[in-house]
PyMOL Python script that loads the backbone (N, CA, C, O; Angstrom):
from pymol import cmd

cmd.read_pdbstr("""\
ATOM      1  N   UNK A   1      -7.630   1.422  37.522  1.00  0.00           N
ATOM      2  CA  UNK A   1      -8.079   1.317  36.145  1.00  0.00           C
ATOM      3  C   UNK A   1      -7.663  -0.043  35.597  1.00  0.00           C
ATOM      4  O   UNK A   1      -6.507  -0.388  35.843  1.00  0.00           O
ATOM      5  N   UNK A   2      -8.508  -0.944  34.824  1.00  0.00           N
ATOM      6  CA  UNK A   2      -8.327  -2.172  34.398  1.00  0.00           C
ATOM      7  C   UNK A   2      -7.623  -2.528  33.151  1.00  0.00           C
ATOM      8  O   UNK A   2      -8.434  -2.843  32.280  1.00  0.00           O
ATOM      9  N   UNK A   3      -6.710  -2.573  32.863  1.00  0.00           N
ATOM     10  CA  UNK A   3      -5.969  -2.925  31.902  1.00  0.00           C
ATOM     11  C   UNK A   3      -6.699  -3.942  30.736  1.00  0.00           C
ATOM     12  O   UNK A   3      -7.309  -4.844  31.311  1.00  0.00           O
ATOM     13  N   UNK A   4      -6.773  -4.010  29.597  1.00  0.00           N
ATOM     14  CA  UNK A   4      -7.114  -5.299  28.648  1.00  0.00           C
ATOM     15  C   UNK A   4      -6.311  -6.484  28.987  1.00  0.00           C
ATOM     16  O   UNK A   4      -5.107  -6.311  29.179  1.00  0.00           O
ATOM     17  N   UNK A   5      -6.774  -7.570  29.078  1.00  0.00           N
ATOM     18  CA  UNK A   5      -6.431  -8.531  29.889  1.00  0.00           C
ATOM     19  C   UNK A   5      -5.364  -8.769  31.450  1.00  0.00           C
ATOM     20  O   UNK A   5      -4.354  -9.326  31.879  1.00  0.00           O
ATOM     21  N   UNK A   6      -6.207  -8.108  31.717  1.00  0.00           N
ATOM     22  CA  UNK A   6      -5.700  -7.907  33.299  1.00  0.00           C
ATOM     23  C   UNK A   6      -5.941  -9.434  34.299  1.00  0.00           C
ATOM     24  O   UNK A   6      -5.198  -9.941  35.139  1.00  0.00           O
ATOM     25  N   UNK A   7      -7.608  -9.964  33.667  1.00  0.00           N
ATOM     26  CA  UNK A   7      -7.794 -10.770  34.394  1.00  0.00           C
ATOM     27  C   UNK A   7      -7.169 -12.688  34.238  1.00  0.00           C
ATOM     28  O   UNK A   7      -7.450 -13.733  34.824  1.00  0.00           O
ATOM     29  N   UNK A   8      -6.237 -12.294  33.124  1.00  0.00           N
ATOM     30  CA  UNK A   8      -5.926 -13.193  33.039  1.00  0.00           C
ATOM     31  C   UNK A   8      -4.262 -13.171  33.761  1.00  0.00           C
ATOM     32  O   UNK A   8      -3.519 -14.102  33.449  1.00  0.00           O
ATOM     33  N   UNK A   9      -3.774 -12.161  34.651  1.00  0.00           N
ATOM     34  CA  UNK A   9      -2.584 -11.746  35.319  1.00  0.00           C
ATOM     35  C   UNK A   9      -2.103 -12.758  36.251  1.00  0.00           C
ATOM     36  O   UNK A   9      -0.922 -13.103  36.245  1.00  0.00           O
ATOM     37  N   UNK A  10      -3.237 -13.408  37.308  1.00  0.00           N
ATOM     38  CA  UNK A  10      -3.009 -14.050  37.861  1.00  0.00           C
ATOM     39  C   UNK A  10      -2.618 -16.032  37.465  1.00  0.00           C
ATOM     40  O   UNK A  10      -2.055 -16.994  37.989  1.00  0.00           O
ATOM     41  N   UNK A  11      -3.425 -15.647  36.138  1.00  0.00           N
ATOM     42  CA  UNK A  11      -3.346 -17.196  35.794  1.00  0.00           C
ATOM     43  C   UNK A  11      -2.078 -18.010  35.613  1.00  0.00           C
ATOM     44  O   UNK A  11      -1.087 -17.370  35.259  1.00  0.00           O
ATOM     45  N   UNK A  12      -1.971 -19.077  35.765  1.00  0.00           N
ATOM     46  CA  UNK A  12      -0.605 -20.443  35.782  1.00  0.00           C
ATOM     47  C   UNK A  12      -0.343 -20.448  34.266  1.00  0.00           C
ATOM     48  O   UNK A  12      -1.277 -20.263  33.485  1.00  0.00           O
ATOM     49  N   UNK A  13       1.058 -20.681  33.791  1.00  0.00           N
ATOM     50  CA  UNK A  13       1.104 -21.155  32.311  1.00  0.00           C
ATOM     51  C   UNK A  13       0.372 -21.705  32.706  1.00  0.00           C
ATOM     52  O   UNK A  13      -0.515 -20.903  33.000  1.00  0.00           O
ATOM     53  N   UNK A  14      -0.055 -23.100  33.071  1.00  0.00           N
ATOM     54  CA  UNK A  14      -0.839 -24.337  32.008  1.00  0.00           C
ATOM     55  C   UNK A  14      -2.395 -23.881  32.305  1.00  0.00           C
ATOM     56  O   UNK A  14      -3.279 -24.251  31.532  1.00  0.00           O
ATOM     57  N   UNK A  15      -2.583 -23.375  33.014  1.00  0.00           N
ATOM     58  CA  UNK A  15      -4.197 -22.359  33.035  1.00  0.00           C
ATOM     59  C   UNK A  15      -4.021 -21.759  31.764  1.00  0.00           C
ATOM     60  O   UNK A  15      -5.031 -22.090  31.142  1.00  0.00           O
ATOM     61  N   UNK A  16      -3.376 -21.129  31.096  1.00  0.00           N
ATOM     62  CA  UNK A  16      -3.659 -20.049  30.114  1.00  0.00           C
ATOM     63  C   UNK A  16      -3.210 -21.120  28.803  1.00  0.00           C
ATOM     64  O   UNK A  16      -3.819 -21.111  27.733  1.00  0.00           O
ATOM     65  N   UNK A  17      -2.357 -21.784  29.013  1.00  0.00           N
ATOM     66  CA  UNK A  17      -2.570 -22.891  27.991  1.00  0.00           C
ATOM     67  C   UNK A  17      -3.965 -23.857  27.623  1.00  0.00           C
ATOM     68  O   UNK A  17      -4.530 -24.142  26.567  1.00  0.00           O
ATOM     69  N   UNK A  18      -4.174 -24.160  28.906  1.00  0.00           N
ATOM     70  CA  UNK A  18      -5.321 -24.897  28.717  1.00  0.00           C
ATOM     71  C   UNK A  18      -6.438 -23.621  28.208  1.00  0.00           C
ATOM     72  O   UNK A  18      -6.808 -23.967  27.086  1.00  0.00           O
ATOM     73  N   UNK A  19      -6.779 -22.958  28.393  1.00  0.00           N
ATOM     74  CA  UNK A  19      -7.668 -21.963  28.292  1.00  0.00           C
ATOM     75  C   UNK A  19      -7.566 -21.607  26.273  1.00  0.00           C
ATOM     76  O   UNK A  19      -8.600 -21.438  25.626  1.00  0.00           O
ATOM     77  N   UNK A  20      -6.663 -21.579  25.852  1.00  0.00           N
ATOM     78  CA  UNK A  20      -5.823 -21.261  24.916  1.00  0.00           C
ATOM     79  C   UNK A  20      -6.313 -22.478  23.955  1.00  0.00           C
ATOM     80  O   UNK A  20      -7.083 -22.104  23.071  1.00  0.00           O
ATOM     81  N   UNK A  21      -6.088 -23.503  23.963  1.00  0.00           N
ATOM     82  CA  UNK A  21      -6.494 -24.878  23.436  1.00  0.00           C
ATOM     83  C   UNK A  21      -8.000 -25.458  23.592  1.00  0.00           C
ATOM     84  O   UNK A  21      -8.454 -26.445  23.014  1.00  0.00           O
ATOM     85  N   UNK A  22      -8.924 -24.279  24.870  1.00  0.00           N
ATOM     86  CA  UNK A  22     -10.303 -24.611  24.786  1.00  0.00           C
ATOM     87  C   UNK A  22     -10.989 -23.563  23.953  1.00  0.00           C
ATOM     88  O   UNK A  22     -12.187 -23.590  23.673  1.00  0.00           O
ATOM     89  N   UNK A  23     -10.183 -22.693  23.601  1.00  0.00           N
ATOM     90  CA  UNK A  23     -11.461 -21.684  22.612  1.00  0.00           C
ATOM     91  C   UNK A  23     -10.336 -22.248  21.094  1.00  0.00           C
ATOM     92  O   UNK A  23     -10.725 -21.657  20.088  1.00  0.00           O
ATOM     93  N   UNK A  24      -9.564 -22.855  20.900  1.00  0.00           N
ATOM     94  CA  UNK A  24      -8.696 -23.523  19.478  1.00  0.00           C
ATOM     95  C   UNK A  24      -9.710 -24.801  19.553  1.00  0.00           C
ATOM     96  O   UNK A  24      -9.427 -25.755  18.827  1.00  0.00           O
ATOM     97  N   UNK A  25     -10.594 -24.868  20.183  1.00  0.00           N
ATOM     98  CA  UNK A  25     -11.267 -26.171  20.428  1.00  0.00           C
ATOM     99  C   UNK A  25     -12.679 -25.561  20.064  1.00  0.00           C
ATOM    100  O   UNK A  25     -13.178 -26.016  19.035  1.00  0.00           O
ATOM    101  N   UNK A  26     -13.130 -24.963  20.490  1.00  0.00           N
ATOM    102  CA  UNK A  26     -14.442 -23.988  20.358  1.00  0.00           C
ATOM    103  C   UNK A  26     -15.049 -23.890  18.896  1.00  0.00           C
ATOM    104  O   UNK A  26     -16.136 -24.080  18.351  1.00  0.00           O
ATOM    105  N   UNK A  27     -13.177 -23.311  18.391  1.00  0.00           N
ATOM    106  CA  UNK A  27     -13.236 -22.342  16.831  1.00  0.00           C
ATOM    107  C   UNK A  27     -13.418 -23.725  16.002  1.00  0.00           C
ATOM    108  O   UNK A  27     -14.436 -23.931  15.341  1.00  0.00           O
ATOM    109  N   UNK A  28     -12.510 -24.521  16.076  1.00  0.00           N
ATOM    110  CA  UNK A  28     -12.739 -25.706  14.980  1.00  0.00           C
ATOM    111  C   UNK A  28     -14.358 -26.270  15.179  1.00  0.00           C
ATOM    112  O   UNK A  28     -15.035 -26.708  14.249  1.00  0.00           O
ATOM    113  N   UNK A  29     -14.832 -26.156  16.645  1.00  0.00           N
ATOM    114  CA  UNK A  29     -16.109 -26.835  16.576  1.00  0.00           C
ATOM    115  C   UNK A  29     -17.302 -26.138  15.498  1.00  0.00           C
ATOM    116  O   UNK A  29     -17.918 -26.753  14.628  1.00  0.00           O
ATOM    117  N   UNK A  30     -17.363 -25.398  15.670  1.00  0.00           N
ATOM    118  CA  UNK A  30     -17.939 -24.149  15.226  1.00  0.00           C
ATOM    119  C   UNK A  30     -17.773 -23.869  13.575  1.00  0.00           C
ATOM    120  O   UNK A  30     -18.475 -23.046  12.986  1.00  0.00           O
ATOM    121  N   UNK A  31     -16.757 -24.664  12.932  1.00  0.00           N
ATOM    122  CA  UNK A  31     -16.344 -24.668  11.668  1.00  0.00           C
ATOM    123  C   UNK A  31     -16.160 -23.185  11.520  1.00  0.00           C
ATOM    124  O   UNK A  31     -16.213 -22.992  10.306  1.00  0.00           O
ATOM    125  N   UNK A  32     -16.011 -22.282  12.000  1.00  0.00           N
ATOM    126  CA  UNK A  32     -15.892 -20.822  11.336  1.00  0.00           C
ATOM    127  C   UNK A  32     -14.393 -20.741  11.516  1.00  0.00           C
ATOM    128  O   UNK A  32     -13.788 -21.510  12.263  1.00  0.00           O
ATOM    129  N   UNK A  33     -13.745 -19.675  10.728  1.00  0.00           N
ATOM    130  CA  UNK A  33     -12.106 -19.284  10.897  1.00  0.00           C
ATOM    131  C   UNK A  33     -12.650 -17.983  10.788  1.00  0.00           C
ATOM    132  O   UNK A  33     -13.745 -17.433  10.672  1.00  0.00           O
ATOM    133  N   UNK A  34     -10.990 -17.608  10.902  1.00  0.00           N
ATOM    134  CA  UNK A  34     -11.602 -15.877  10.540  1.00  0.00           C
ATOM    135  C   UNK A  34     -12.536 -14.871   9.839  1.00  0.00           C
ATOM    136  O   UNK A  34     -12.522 -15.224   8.660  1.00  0.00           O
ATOM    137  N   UNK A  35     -13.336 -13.806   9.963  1.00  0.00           N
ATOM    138  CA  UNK A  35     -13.929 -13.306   9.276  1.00  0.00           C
ATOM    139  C   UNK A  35     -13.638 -13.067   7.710  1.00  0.00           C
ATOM    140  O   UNK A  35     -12.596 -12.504   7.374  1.00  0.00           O
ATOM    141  N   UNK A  36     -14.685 -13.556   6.651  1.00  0.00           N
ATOM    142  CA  UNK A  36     -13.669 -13.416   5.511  1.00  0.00           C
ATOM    143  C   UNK A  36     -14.713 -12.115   5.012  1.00  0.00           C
ATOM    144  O   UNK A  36     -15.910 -11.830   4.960  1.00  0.00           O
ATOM    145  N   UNK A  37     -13.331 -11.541   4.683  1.00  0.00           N
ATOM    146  CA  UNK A  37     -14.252  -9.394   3.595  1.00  0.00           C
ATOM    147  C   UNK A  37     -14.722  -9.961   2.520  1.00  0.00           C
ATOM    148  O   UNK A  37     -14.370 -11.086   2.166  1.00  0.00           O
ATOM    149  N   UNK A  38     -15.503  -9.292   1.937  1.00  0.00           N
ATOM    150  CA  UNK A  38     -15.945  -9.720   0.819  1.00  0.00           C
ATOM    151  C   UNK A  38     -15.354  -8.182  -0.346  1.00  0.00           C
ATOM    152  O   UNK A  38     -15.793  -7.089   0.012  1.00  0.00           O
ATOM    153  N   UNK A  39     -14.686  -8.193  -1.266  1.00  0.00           N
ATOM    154  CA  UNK A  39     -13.990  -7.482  -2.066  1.00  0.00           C
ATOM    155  C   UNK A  39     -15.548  -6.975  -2.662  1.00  0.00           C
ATOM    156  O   UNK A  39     -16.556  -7.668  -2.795  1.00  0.00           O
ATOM    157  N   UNK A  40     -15.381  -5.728  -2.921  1.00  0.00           N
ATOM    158  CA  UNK A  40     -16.137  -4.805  -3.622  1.00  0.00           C
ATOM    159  C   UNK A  40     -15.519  -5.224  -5.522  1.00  0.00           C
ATOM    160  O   UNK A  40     -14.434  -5.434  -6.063  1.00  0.00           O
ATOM    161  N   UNK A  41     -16.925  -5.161  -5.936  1.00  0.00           N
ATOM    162  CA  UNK A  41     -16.533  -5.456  -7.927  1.00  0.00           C
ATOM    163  C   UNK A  41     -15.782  -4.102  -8.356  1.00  0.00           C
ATOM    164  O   UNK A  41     -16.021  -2.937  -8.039  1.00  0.00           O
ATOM    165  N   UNK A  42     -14.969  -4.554  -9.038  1.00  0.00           N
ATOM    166  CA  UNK A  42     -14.216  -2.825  -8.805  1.00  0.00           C
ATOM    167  C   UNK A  42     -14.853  -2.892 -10.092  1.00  0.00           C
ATOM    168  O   UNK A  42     -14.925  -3.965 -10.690  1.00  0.00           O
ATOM    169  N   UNK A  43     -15.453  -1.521 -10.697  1.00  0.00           N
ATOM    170  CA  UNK A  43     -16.373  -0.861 -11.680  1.00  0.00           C
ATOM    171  C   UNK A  43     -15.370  -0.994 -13.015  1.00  0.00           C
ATOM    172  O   UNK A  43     -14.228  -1.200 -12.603  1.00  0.00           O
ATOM    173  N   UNK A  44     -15.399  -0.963 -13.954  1.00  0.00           N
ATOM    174  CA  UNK A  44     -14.719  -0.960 -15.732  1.00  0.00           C
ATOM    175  C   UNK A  44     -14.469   0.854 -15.189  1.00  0.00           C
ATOM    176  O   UNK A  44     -14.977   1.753 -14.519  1.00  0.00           O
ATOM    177  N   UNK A  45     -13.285   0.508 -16.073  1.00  0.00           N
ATOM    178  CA  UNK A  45     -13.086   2.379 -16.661  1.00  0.00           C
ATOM    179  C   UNK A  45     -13.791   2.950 -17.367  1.00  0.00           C
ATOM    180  O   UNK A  45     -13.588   2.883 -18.580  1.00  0.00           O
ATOM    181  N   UNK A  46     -14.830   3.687 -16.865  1.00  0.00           N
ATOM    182  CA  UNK A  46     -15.484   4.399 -17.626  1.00  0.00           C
ATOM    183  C   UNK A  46     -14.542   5.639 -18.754  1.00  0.00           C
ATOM    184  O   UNK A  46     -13.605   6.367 -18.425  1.00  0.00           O
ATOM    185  N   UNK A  47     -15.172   5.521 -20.039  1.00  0.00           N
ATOM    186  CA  UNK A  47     -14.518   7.045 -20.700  1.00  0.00           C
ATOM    187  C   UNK A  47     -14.784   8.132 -20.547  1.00  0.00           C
ATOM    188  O   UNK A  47     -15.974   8.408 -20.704  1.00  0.00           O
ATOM    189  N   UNK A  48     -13.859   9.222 -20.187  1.00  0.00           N
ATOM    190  CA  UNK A  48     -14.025  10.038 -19.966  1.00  0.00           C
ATOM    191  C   UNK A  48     -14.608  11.420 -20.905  1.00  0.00           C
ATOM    192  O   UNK A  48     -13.876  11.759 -21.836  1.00  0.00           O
ATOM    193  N   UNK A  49     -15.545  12.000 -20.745  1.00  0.00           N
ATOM    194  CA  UNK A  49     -16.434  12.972 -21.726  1.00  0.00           C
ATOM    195  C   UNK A  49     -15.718  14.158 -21.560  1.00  0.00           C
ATOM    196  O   UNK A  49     -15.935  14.959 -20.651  1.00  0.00           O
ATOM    197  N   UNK A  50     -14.621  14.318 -22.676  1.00  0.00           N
ATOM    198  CA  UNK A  50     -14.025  15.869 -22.171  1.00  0.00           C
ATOM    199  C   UNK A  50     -15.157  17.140 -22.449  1.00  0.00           C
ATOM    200  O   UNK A  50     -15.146  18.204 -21.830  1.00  0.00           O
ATOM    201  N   UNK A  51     -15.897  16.858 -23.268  1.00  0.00           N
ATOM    202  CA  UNK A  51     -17.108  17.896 -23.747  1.00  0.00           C
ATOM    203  C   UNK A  51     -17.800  18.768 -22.631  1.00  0.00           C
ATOM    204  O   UNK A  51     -18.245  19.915 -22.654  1.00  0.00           O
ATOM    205  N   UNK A  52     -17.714  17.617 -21.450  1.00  0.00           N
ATOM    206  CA  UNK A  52     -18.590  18.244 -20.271  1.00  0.00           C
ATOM    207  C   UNK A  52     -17.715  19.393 -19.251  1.00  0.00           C
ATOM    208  O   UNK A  52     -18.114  20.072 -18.305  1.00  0.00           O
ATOM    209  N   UNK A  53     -16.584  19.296 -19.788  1.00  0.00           N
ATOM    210  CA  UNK A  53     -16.127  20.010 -18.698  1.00  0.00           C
ATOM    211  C   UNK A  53     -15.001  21.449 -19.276  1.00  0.00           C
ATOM    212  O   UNK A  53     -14.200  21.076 -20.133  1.00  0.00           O
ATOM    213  N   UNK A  54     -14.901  22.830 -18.925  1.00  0.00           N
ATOM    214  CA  UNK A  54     -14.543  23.830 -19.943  1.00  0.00           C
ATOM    215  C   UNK A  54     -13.192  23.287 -19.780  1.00  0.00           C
ATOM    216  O   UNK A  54     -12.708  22.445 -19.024  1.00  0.00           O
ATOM    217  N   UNK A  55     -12.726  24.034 -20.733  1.00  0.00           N
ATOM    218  CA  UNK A  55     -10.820  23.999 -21.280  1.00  0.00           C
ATOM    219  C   UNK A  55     -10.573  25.493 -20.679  1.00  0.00           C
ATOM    220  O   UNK A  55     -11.322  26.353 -20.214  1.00  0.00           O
ATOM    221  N   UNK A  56      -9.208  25.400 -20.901  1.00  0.00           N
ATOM    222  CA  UNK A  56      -8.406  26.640 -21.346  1.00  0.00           C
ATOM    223  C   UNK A  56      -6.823  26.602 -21.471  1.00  0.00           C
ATOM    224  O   UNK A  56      -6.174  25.697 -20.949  1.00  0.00           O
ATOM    225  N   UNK A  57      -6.239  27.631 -22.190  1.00  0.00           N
ATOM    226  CA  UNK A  57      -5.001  27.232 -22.272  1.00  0.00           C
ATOM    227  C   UNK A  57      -4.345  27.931 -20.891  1.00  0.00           C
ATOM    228  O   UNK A  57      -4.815  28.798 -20.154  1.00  0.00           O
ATOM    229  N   UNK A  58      -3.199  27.280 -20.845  1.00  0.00           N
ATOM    230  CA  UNK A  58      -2.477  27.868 -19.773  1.00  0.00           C
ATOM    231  C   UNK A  58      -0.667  27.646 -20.270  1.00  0.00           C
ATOM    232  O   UNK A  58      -0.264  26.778 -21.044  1.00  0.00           O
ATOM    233  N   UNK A  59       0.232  28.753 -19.530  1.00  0.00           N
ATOM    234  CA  UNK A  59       1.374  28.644 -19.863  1.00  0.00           C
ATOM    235  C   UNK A  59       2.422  27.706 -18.782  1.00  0.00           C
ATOM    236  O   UNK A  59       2.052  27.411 -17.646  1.00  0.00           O
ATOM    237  N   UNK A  60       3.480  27.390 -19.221  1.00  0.00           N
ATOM    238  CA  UNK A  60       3.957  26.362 -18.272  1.00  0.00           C
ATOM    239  C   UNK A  60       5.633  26.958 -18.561  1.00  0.00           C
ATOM    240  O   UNK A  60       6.285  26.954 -19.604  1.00  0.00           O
ATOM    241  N   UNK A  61       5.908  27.338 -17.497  1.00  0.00           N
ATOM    242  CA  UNK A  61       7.462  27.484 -17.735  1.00  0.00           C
ATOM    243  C   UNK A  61       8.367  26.196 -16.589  1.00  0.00           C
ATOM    244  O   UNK A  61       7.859  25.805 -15.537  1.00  0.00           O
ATOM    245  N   UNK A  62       9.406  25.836 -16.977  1.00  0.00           N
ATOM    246  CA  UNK A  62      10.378  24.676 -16.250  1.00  0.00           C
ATOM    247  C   UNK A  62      12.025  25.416 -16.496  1.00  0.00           C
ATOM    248  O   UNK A  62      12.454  26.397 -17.102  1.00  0.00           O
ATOM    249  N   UNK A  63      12.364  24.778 -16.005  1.00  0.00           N
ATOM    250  CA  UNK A  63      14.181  24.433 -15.940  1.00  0.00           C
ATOM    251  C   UNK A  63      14.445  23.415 -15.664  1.00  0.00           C
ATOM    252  O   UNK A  63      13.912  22.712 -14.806  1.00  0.00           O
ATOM    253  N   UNK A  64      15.544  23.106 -16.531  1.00  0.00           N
ATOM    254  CA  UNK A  64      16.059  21.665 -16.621  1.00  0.00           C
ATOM    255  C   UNK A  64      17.458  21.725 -15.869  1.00  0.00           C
ATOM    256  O   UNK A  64      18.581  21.996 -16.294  1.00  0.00           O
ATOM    257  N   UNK A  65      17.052  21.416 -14.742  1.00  0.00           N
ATOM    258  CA  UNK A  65      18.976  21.302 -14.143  1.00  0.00           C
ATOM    259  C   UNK A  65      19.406  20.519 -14.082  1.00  0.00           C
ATOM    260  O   UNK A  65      19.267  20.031 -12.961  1.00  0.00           O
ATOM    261  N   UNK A  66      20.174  19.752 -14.944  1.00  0.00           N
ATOM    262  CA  UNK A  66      21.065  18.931 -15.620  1.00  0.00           C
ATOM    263  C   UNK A  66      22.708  18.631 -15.462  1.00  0.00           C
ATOM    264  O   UNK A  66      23.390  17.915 -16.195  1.00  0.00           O
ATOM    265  N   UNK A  67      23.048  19.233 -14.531  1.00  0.00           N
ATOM    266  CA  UNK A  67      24.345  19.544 -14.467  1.00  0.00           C
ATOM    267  C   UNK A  67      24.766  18.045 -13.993  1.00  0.00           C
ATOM    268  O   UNK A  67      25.870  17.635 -14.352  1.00  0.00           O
ATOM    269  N   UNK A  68      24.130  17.412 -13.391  1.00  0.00           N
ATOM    270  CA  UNK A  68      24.966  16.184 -13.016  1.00  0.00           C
ATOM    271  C   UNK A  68      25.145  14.965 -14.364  1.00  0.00           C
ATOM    272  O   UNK A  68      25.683  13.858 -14.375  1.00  0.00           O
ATOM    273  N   UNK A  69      24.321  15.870 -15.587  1.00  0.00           N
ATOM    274  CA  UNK A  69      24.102  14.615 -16.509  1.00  0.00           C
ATOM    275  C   UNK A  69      24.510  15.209 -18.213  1.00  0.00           C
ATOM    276  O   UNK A  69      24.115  14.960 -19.352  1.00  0.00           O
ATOM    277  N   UNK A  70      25.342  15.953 -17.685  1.00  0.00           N
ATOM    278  CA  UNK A  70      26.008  16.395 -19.290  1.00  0.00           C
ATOM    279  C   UNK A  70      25.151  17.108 -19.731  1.00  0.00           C
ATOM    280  O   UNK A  70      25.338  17.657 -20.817  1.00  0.00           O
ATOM    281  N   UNK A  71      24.173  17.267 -19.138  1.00  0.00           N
ATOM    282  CA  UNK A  71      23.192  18.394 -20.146  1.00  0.00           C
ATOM    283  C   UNK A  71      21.744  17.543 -20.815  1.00  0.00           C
ATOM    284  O   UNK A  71      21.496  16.408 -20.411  1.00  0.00           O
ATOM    285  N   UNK A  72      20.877  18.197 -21.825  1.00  0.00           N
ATOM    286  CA  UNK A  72      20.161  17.241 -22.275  1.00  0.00           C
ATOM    287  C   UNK A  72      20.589  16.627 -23.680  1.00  0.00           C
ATOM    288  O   UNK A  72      20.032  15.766 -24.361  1.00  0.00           O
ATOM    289  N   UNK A  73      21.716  17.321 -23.883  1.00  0.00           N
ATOM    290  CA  UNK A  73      22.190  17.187 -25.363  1.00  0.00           C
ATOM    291  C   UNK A  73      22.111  15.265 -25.582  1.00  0.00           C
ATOM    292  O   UNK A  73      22.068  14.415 -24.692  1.00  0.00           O
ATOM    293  N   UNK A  74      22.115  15.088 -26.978  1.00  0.00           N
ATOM    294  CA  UNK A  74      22.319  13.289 -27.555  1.00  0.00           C
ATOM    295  C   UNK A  74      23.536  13.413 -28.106  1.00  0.00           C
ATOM    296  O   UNK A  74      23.946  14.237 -28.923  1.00  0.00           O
ATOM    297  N   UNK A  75      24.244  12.229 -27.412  1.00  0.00           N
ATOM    298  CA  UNK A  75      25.700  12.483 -28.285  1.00  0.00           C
ATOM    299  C   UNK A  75      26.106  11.329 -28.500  1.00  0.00           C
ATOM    300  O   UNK A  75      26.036  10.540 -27.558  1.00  0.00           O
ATOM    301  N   UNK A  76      26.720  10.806 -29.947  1.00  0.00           N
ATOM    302  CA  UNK A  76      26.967   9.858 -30.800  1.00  0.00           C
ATOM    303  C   UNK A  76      27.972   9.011 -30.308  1.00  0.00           C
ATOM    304  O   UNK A  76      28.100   7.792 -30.423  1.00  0.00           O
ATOM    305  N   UNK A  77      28.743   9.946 -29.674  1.00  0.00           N
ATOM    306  CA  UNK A  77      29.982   9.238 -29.084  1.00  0.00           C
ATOM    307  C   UNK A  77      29.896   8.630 -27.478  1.00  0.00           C
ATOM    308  O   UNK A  77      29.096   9.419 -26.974  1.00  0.00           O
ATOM    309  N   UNK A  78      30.168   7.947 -26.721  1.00  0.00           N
ATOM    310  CA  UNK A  78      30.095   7.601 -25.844  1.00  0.00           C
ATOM    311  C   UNK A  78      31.033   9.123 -24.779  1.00  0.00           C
ATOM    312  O   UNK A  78      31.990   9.790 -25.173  1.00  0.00           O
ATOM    313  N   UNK A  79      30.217   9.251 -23.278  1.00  0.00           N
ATOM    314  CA  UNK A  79      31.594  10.850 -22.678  1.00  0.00           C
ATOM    315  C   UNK A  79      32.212   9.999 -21.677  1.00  0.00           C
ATOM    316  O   UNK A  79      32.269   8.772 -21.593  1.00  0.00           O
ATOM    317  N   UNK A  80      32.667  10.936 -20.930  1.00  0.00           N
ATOM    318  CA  UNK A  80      33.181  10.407 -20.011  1.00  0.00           C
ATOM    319  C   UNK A  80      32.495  10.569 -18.905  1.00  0.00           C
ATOM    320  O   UNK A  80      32.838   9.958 -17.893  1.00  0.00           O
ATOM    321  N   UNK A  81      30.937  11.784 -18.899  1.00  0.00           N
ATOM    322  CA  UNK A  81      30.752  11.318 -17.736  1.00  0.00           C
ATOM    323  C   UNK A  81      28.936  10.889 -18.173  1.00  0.00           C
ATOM    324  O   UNK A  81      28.564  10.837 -19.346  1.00  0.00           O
ATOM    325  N   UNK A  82      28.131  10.658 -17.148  1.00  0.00           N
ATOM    326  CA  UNK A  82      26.871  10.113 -17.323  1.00  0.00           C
ATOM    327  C   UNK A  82      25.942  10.747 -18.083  1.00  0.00           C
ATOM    328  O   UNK A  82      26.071  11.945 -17.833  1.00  0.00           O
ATOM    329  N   UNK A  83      25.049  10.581 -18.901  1.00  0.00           N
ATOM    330  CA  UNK A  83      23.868  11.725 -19.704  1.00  0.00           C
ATOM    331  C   UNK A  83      22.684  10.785 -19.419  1.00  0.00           C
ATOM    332  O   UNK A  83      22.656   9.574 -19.198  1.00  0.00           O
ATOM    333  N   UNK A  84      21.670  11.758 -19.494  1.00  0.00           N
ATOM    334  CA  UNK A  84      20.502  11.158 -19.235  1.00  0.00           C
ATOM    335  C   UNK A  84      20.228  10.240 -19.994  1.00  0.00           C
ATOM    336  O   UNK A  84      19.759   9.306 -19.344  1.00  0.00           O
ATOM    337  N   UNK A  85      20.288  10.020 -21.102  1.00  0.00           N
ATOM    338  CA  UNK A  85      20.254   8.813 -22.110  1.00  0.00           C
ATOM    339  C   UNK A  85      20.587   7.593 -21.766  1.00  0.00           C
ATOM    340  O   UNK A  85      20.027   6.607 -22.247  1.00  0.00           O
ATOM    341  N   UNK A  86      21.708   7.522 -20.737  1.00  0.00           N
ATOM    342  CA  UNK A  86      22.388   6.263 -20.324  1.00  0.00           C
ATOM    343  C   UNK A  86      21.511   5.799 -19.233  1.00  0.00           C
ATOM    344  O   UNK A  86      21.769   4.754 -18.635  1.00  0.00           O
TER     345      UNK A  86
END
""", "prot")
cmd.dss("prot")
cmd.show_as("cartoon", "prot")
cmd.util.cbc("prot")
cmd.orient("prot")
């Protein structure tokens, strides 16, 4: 089974140098460099029509575990240890 560049296995450094410096020779002739992408126009933000689409309410329950941060309390005084505020 043939490996991707297999056939260049046998070649001498200055074979693969020279080889190396004739397609760096090729590319400048040729004036092309790499393929350049061409960026897509990225579109404006359209606004969004909430009208079109139904609602409803829904309930949301959380917990706040806080223990590493004094709690959620605001406190006037500076503590001793970290609060989320800081």
């Amino acid at each position: 089974m043939l490996k991707m560049g297999s056939k260049y296995v046998d070649w001498t450094r200055e074979a693969l140098i020279e080889r190396i410096v004739q397609l760096e020779k090729t590319i400048q002739q040729s004036g092309s460099s790499a393929p350049k992408f061409h960026k897509q126009k990225s579109k404006g933000q359209r606004p969004i029509d909430f009208s079109k689409y139904s609602t409803r309410k829904i309930a949301l329950r959380f917990s706040y575990l806080g223990w590493n941060y004094n709690g959620l309390a605001v406190q006037k005084d500076p503590t001793p240890l970290p609060t989320v505020e800081e």
